[in-house]
C-alpha positions, 0 to 999 in steps of 0.5 A, a space after each residue: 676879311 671880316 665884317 659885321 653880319 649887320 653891314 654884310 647884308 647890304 653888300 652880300 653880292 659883292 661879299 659872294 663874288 669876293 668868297 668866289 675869287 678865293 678871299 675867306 670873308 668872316 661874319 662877325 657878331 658882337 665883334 667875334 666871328 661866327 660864319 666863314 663864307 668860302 668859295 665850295 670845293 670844285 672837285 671831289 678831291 678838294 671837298 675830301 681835303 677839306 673835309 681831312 682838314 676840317 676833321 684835323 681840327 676839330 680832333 685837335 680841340 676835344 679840350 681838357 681832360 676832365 677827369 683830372 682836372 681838379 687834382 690840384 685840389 688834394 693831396 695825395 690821401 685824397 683830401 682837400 689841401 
C-alpha cells in the first residue's frame, strides 16, 4: 500500500496495526516513496535474513562504472570524436 506522508498522519495507528499484520505500507512525498513501514523482525534469524537481503541490494546498485563512462566520447588515440 502506498499513501502520502500528509494522509498518513492522520491514520498513522491503523497504518501501524496494518504494518504489524504483515502488509508493507510505503510513505510517499511528491508521489515518490520515501519510507517503507514493516513489521520488525521477531527472531534474531529473521533480522539476519533481513539484513542479507538488505545487504544484496544495496550491492547490486553501486551504479555505473565511472571510469569508462565517457569512452564513447574519443577515439581510439584518444582524442575527441
Amino acid at each position: 500500500m502506498q499513501i502520502a506522508v500528509t494522509e498518513a498522519k492522520a491514520v498513522l495507528l491503523d497504518l501501524v496495526r496494518r504494518a504489524e499484520a504483515g502488509e508493507e505500507i510505503v510513505l510517499t512525498r511528491h508521489g515518490s516513496p520515501i519510507v517503507r513501514l514493516v513489521m520488525v523482525a521477531s527472531t534474531a534469524d529473521e533480522r539476519r535474513a533481513a539484513l542479507a537481503e538488505v545487504r544484496g541490494v544495496a550491492a547490486g546498485n553501486a551504479g555505473p562504472n565511472a571510469a569508462g563512462s565517457q569512452d564513447f566520447l574519443y577515439d581510439d588515440q584518444g582524442l575527441p570524436g
